[in-house]
Structures are given as C-alpha cells and as structure tokens.
PDB file of the backbone (N, CA, C, O) and the ligand in Angstrom, with CONECT records:
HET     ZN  A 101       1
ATOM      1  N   UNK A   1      63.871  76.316  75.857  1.00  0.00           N
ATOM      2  CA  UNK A   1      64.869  75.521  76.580  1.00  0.00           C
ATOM      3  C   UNK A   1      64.191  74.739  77.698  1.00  0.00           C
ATOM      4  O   UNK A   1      63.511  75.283  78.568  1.00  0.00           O
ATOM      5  N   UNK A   2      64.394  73.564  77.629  1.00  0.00           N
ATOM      6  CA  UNK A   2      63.718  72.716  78.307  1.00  0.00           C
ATOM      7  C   UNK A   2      64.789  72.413  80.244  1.00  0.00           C
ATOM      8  O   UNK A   2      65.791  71.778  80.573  1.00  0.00           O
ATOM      9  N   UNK A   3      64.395  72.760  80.528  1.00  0.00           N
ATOM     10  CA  UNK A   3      65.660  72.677  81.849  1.00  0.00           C
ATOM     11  C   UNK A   3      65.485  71.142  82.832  1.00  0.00           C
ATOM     12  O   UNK A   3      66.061  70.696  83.824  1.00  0.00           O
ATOM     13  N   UNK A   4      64.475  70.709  82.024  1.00  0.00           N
ATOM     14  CA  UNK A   4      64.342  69.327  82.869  1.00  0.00           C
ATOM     15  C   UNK A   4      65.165  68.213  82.029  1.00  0.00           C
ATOM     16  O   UNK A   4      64.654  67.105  82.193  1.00  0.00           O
ATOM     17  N   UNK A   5      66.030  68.196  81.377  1.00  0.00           N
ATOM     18  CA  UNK A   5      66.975  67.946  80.310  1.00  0.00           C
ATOM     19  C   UNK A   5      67.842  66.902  81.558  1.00  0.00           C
ATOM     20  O   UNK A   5      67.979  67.211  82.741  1.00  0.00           O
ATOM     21  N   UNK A   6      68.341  65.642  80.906  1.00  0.00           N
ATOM     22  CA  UNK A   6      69.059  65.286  82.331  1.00  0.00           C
ATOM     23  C   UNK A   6      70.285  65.336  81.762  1.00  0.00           C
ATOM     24  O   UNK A   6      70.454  65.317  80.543  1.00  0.00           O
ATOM     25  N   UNK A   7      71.352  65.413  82.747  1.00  0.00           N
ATOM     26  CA  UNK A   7      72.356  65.481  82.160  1.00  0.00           C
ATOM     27  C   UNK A   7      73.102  64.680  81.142  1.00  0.00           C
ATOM     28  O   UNK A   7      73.746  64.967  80.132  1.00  0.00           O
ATOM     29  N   UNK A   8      72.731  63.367  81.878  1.00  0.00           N
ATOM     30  CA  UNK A   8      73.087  62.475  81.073  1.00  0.00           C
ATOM     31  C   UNK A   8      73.158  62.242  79.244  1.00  0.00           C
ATOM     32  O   UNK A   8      74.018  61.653  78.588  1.00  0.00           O
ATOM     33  N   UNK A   9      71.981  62.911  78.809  1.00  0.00           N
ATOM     34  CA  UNK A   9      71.520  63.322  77.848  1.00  0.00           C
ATOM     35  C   UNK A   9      72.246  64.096  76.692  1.00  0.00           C
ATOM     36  O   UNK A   9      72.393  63.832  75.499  1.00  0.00           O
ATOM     37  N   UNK A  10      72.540  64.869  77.270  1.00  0.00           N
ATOM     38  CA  UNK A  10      73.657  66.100  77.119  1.00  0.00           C
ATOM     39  C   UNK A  10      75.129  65.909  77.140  1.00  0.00           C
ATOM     40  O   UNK A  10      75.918  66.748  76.706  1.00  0.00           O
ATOM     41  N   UNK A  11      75.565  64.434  77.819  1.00  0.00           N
ATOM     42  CA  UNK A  11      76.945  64.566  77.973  1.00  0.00           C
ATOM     43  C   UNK A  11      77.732  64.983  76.752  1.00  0.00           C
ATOM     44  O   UNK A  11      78.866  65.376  77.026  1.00  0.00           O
ATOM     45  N   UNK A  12      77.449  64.991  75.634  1.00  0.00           N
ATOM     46  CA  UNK A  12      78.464  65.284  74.720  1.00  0.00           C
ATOM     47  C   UNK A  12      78.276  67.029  74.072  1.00  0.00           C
ATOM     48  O   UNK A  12      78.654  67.632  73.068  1.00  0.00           O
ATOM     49  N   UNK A  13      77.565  67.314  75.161  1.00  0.00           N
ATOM     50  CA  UNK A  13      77.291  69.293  74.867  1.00  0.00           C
ATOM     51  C   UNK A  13      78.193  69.562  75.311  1.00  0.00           C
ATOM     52  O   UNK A  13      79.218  68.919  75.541  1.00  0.00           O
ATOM     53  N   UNK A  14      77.757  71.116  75.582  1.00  0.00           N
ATOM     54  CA  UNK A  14      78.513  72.573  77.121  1.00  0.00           C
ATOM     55  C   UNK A  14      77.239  73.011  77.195  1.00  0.00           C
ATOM     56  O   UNK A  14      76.250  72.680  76.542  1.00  0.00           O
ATOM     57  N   UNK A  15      77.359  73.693  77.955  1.00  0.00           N
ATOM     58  CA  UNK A  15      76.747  74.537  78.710  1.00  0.00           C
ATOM     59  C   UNK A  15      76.941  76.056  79.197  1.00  0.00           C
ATOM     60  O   UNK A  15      77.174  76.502  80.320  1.00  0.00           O
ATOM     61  N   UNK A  16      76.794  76.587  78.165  1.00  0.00           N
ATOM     62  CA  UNK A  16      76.516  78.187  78.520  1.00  0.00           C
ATOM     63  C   UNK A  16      75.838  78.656  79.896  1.00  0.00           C
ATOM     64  O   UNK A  16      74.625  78.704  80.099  1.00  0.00           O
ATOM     65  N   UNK A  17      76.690  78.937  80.654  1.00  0.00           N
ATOM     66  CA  UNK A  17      75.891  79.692  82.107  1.00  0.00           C
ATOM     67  C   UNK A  17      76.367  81.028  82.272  1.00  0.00           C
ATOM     68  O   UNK A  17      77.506  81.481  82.390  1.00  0.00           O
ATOM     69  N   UNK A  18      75.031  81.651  82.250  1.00  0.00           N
ATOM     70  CA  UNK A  18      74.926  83.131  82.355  1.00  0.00           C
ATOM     71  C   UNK A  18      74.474  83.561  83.843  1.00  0.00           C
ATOM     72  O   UNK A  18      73.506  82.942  84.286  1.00  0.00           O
ATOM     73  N   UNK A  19      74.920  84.316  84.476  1.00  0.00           N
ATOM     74  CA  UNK A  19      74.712  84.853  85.465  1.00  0.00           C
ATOM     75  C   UNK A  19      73.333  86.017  84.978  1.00  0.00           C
ATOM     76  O   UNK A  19      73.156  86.874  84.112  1.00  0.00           O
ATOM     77  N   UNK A  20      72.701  85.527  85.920  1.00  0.00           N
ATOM     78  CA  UNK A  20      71.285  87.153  86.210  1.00  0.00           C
ATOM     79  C   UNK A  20      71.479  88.488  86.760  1.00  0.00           C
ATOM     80  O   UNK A  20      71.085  89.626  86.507  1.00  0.00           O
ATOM     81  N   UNK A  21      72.230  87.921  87.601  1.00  0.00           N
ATOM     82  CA  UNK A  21      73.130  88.844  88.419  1.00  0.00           C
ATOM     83  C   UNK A  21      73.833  90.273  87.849  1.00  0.00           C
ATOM     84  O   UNK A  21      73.330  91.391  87.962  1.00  0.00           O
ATOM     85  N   UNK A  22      75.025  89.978  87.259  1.00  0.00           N
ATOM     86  CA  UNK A  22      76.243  89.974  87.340  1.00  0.00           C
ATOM     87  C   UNK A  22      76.375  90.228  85.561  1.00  0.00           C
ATOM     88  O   UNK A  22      77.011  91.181  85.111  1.00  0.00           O
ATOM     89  N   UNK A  23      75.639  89.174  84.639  1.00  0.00           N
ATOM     90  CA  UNK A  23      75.564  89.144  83.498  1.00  0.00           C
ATOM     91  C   UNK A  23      76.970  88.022  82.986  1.00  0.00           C
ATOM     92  O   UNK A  23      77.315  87.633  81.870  1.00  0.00           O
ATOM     93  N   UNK A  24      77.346  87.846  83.921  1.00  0.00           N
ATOM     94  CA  UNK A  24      78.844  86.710  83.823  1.00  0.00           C
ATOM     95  C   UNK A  24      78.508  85.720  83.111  1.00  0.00           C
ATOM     96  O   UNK A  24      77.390  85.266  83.357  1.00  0.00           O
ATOM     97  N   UNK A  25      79.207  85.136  82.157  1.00  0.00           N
ATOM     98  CA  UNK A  25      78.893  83.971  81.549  1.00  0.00           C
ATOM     99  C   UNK A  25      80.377  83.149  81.405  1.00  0.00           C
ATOM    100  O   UNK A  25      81.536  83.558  81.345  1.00  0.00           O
ATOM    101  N   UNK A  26      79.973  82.239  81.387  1.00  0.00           N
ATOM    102  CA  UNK A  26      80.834  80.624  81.037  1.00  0.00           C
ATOM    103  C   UNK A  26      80.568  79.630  80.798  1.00  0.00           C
ATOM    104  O   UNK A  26      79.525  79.159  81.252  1.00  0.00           O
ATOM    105  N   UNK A  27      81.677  78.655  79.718  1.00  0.00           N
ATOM    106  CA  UNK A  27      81.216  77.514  79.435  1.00  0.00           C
ATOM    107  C   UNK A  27      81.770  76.325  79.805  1.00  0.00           C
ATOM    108  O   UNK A  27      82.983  76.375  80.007  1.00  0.00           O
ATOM    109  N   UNK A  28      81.085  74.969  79.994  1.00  0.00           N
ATOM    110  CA  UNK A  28      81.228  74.097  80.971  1.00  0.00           C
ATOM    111  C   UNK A  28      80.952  73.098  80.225  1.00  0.00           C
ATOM    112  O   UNK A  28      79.826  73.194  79.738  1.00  0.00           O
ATOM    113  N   UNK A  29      81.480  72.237  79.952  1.00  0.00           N
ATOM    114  CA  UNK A  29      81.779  70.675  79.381  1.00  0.00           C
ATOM    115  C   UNK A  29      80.101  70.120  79.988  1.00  0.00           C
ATOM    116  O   UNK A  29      79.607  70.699  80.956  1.00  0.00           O
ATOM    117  N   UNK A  30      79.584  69.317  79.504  1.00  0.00           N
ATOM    118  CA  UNK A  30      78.598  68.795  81.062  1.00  0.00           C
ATOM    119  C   UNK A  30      78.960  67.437  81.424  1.00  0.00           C
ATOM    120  O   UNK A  30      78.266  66.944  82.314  1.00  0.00           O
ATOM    121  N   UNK A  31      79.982  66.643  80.890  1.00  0.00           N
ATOM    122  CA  UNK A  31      80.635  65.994  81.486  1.00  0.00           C
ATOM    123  C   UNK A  31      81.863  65.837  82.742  1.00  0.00           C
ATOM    124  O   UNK A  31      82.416  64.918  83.346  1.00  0.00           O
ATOM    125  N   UNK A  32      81.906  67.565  82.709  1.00  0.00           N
ATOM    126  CA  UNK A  32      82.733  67.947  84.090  1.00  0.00           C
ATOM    127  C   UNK A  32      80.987  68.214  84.916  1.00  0.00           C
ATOM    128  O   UNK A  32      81.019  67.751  86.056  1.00  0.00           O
ATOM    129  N   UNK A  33      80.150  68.584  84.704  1.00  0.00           N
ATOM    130  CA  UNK A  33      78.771  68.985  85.582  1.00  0.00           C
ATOM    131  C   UNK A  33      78.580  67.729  86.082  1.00  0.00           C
ATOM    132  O   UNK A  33      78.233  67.588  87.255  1.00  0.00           O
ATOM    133  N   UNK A  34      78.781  66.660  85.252  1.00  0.00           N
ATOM    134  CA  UNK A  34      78.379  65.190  85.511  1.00  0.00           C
ATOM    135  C   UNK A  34      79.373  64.700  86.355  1.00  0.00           C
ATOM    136  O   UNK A  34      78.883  63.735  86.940  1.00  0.00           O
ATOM    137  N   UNK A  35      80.235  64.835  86.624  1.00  0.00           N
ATOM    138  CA  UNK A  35      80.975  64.548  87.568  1.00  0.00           C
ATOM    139  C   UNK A  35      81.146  65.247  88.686  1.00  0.00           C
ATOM    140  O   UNK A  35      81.959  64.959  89.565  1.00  0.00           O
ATOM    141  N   UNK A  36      80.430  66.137  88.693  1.00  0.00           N
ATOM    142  CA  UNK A  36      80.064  67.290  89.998  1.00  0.00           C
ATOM    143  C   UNK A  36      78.493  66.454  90.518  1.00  0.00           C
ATOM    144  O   UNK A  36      78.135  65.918  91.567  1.00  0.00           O
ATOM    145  N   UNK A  37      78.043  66.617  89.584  1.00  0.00           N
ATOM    146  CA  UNK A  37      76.319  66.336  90.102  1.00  0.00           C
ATOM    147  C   UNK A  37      75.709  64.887  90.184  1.00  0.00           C
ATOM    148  O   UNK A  37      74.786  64.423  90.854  1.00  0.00           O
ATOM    149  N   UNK A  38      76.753  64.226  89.055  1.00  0.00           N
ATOM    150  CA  UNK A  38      76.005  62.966  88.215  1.00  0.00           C
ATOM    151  C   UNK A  38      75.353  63.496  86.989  1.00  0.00           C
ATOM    152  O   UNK A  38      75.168  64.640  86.573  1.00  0.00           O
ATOM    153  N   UNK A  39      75.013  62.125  86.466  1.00  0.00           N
ATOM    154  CA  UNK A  39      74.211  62.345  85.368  1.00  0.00           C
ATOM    155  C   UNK A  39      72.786  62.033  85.216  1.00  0.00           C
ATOM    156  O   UNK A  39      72.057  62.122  84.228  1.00  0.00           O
ATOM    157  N   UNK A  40      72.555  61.652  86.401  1.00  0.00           N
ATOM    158  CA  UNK A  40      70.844  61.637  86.701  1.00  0.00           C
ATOM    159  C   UNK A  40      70.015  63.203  86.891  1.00  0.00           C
ATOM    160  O   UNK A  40      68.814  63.455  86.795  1.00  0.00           O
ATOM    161  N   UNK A  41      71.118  64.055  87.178  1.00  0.00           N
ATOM    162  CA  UNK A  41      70.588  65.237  87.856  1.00  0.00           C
ATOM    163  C   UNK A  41      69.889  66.021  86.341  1.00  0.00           C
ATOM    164  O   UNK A  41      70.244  65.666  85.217  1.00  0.00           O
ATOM    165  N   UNK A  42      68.958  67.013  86.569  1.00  0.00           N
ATOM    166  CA  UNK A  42      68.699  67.851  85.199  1.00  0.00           C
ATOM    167  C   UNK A  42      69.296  69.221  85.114  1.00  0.00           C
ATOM    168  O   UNK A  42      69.669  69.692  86.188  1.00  0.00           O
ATOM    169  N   UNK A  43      69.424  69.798  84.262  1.00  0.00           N
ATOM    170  CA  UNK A  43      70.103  71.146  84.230  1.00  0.00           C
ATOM    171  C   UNK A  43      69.548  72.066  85.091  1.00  0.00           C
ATOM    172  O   UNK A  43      70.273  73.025  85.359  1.00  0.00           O
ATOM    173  N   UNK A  44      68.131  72.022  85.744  1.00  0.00           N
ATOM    174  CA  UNK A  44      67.395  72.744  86.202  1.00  0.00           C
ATOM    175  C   UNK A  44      67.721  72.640  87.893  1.00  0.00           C
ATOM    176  O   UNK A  44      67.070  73.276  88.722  1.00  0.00           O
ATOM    177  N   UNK A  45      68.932  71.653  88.262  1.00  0.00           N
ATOM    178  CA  UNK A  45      69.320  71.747  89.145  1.00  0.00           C
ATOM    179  C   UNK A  45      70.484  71.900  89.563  1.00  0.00           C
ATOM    180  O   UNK A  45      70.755  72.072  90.751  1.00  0.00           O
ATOM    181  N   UNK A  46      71.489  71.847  88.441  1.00  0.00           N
ATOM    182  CA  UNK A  46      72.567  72.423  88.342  1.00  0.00           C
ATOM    183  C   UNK A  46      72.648  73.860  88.869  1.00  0.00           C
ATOM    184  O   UNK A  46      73.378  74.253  89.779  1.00  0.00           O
ATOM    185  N   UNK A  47      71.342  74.937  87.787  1.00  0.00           N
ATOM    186  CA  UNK A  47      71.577  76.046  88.031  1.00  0.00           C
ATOM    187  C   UNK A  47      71.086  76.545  89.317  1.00  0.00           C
ATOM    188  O   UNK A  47      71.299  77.682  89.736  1.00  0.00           O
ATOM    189  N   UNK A  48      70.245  75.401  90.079  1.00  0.00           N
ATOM    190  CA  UNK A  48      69.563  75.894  91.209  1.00  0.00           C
ATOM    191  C   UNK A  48      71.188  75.782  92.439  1.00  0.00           C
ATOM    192  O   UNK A  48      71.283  76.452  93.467  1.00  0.00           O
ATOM    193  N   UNK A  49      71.853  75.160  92.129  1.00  0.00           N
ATOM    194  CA  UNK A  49      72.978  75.112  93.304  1.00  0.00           C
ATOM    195  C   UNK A  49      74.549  75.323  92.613  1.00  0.00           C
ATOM    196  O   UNK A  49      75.631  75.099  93.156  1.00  0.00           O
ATOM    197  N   UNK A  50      74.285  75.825  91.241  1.00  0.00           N
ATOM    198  CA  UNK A  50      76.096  76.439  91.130  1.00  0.00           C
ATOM    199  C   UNK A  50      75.606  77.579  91.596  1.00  0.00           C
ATOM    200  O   UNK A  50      74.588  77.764  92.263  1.00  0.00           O
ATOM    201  N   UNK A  51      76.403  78.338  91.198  1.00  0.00           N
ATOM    202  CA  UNK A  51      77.335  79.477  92.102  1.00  0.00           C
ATOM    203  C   UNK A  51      77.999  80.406  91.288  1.00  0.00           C
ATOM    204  O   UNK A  51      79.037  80.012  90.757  1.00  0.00           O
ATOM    205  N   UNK A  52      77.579  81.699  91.047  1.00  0.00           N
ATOM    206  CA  UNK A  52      78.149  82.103  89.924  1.00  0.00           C
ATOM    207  C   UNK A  52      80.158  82.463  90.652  1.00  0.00           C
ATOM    208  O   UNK A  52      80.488  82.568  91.834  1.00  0.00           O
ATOM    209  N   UNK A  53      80.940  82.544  89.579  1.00  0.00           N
ATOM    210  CA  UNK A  53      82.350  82.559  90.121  1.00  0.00           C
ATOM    211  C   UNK A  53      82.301  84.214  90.218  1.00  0.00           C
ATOM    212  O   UNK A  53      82.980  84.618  91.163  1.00  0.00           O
ATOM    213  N   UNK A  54      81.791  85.039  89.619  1.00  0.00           N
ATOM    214  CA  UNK A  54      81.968  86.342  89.291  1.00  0.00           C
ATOM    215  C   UNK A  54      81.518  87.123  90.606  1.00  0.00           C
ATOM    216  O   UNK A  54      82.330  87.764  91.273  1.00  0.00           O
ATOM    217  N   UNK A  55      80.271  87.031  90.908  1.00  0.00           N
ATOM    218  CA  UNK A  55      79.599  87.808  91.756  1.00  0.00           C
ATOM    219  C   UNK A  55      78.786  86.794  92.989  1.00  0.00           C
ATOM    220  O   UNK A  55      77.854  87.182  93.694  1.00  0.00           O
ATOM    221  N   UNK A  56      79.460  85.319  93.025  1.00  0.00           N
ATOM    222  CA  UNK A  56      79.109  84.827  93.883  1.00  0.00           C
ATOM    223  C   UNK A  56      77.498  84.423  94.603  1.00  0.00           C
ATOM    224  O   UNK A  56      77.224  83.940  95.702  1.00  0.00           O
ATOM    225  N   UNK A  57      76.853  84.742  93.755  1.00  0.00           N
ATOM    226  CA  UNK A  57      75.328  85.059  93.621  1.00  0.00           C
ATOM    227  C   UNK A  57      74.959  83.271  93.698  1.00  0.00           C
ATOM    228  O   UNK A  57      75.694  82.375  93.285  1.00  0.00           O
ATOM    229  N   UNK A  58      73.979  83.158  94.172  1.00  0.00           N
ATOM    230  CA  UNK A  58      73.584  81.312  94.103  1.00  0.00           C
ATOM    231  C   UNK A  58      72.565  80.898  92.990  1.00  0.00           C
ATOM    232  O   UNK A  58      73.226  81.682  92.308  1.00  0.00           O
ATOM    233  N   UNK A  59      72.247  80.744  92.710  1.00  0.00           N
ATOM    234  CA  UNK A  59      70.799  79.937  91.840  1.00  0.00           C
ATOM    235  C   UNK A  59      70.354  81.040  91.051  1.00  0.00           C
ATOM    236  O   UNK A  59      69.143  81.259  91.037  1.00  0.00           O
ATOM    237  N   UNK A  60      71.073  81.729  90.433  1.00  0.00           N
ATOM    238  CA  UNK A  60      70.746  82.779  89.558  1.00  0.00           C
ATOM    239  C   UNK A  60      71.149  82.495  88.223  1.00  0.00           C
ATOM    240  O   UNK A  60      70.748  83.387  87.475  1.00  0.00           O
ATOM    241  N   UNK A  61      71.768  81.629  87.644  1.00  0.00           N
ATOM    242  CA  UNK A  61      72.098  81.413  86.615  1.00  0.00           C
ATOM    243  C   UNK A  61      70.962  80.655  85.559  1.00  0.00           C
ATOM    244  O   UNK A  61      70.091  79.887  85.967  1.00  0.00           O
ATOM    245  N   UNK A  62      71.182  81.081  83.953  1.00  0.00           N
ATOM    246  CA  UNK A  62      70.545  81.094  83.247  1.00  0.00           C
ATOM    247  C   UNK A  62      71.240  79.988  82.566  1.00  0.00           C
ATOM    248  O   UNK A  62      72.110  79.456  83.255  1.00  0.00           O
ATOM    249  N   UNK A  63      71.055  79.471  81.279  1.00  0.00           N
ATOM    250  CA  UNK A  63      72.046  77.915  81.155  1.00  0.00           C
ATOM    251  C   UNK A  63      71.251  77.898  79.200  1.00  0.00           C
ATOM    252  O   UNK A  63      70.134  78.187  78.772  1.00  0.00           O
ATOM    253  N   UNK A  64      72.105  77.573  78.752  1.00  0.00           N
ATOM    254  CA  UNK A  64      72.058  77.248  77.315  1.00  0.00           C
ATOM    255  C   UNK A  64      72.630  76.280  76.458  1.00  0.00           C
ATOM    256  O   UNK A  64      73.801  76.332  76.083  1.00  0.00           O
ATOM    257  N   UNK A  65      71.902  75.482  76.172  1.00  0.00           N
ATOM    258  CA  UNK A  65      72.880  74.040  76.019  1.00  0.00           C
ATOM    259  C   UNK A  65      73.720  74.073  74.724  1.00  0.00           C
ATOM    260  O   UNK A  65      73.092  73.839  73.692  1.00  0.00           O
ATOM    261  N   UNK A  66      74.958  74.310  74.620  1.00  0.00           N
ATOM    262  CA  UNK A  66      75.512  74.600  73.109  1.00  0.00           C
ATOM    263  C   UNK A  66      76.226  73.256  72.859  1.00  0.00           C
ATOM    264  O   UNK A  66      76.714  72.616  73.790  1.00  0.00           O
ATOM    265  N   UNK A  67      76.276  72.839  71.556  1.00  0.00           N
ATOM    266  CA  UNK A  67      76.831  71.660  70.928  1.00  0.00           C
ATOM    267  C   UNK A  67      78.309  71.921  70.570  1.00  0.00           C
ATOM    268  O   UNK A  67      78.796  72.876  69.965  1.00  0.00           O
ATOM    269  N   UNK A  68      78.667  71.259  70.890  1.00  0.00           N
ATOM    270  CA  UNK A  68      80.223  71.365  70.793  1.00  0.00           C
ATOM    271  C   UNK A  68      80.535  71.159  69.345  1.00  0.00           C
ATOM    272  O   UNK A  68      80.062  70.233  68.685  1.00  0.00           O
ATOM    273  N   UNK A  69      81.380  72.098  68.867  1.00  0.00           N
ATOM    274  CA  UNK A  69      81.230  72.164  67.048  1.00  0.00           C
ATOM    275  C   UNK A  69      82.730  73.233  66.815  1.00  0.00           C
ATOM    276  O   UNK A  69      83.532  73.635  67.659  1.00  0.00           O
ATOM    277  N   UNK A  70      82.688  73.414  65.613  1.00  0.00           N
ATOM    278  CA  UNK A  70      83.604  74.324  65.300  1.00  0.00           C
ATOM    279  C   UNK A  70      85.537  73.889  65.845  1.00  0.00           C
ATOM    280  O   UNK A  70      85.652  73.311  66.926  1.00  0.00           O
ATOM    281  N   UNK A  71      86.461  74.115  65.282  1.00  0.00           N
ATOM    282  CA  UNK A  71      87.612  73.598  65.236  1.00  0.00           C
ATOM    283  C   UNK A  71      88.266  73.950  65.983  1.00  0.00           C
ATOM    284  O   UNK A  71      89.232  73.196  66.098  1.00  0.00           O
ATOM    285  N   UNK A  72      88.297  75.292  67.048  1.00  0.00           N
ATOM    286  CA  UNK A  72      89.132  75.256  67.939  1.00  0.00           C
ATOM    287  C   UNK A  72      89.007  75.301  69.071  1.00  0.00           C
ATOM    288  O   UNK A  72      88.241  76.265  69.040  1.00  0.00           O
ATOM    289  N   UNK A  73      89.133  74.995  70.550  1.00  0.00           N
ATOM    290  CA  UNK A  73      89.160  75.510  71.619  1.00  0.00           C
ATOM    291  C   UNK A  73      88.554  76.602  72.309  1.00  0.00           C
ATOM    292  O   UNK A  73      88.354  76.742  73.515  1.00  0.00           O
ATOM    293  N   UNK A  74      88.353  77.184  71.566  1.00  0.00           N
ATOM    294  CA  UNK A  74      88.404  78.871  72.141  1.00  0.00           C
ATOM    295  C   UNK A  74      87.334  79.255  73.163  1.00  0.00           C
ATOM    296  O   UNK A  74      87.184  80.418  73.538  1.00  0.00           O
ATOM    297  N   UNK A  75      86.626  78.267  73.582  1.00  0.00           N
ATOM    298  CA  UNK A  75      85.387  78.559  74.287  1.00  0.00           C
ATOM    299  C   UNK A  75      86.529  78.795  75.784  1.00  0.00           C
ATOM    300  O   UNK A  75      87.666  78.413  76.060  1.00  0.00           O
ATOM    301  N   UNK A  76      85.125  79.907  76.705  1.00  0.00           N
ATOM    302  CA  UNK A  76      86.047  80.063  77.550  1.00  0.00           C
ATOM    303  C   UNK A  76      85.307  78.750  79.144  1.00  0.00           C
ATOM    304  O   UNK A  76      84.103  78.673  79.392  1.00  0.00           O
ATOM    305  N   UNK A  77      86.152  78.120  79.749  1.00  0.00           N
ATOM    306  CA  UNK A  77      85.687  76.765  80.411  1.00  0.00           C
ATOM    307  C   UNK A  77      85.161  77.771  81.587  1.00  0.00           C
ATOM    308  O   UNK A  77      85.703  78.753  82.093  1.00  0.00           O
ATOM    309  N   UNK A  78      83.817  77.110  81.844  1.00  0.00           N
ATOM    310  CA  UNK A  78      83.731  77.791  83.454  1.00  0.00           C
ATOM    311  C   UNK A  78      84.799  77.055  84.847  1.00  0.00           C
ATOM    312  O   UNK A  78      84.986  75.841  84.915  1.00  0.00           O
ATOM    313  N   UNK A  79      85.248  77.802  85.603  1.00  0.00           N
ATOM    314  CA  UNK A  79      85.917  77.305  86.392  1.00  0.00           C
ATOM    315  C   UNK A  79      84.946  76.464  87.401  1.00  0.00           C
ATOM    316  O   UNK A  79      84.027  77.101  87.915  1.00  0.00           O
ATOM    317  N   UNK A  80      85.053  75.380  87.651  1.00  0.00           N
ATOM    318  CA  UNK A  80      84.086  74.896  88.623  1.00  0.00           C
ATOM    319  C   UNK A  80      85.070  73.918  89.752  1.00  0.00           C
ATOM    320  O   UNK A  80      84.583  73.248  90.663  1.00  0.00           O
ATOM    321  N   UNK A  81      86.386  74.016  89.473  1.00  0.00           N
ATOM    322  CA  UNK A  81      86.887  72.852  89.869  1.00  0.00           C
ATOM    323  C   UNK A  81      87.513  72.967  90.688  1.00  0.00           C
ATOM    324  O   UNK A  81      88.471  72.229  90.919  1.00  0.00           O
ATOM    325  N   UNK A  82      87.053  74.244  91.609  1.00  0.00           N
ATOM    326  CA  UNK A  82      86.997  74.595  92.847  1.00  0.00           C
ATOM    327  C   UNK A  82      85.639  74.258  93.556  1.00  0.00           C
ATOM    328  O   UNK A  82      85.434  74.704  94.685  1.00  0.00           O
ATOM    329  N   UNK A  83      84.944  73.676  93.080  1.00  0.00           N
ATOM    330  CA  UNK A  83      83.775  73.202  93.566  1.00  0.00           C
ATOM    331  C   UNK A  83      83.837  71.952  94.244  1.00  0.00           C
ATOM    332  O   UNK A  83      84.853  71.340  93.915  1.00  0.00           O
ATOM    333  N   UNK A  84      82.925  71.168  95.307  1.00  0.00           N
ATOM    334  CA  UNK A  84      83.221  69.863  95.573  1.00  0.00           C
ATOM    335  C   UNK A  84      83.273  68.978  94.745  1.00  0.00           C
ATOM    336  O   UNK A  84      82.708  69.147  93.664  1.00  0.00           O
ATOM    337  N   UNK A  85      83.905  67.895  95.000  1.00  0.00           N
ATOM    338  CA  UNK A  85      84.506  66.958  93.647  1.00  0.00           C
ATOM    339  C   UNK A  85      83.769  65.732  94.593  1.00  0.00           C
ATOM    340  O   UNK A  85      83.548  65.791  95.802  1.00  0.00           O
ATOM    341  N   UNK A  86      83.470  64.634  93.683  1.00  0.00           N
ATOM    342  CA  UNK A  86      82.534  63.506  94.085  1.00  0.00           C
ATOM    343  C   UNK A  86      83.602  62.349  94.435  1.00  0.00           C
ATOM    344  O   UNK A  86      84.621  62.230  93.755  1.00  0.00           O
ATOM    345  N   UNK A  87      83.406  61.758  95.196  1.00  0.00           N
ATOM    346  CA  UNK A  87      84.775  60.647  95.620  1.00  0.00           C
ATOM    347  C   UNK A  87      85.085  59.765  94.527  1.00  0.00           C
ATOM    348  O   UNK A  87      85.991  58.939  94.638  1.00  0.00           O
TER     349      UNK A  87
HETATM  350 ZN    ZN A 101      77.241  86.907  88.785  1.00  0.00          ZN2+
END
C-alpha cells in the first residue's frame, strides 16, 4: 500500500480506516476525505491527522484503499462529519 497515493486519485474509492489502537475500523467515501482535506493531500496525511471516533487516539490509523463494487450499501460510513468542514 502505497500511502503517498493523492487523493485525488482515488476519488472514486473508500477507504478502510483501521484504528492501531482500539482495532476500530470504518469506511469513508474519499470524496467526503476530499472535501475535508482536498484532493491534493495523500492518504498518508489523512491518517496522520484523523482521529479515530472510537478511542479518540490521533495518527494511529491504518488505511486500505477499497474499490467501491458490489450492489448494496452495506459498508459501514466512517463518521467524520463531525470533523471541520472546509468553507
Ligand atoms: Zn481507536
């Protein structure tokens, strides 16, 4: 896994983020990341400043870029949208 990946790149993935911590995981559009971070930013800095929701832990998260596939919904969204939002 390459973490210097920019987002931009990726917009039409998710993003699996696993906590180190905690072991918490969730998945995240990276077009909601991209609108948190931009899309210049790389994944490798995403995980350096989210925040896990579970155990609150900082820059501990692990990240897996999954392709959006398969027919239903069911992935579970990371909540982020309590996070700062970009004007
Ligand atoms: Zn955690």
């Amino acid at each position: 896994m390459k973490f210097t990946t920019l987002l931009a790149s990726i917009r039409h993935n998710e993003l699996a983020l696993t906590c180190k911590v905690c072991g918490h995981t969730g998945v995240v559009r990276v077009v909601e990341v991209i609108e948190l971070f931009g899309p210049d930013k790389q994944v490798r800095d995403v995980l350096a400043r989210a925040r896990c929701k579970n155990c609150k832990a900082k820059g501990q998260l692990d990240a897996k870029i999954t392709y959006r596939g398969g027919s239903d919904g069911a992935l579970v969204q990371a909540d982020m949208r309590d996070r700062e939002k970009l004007p």
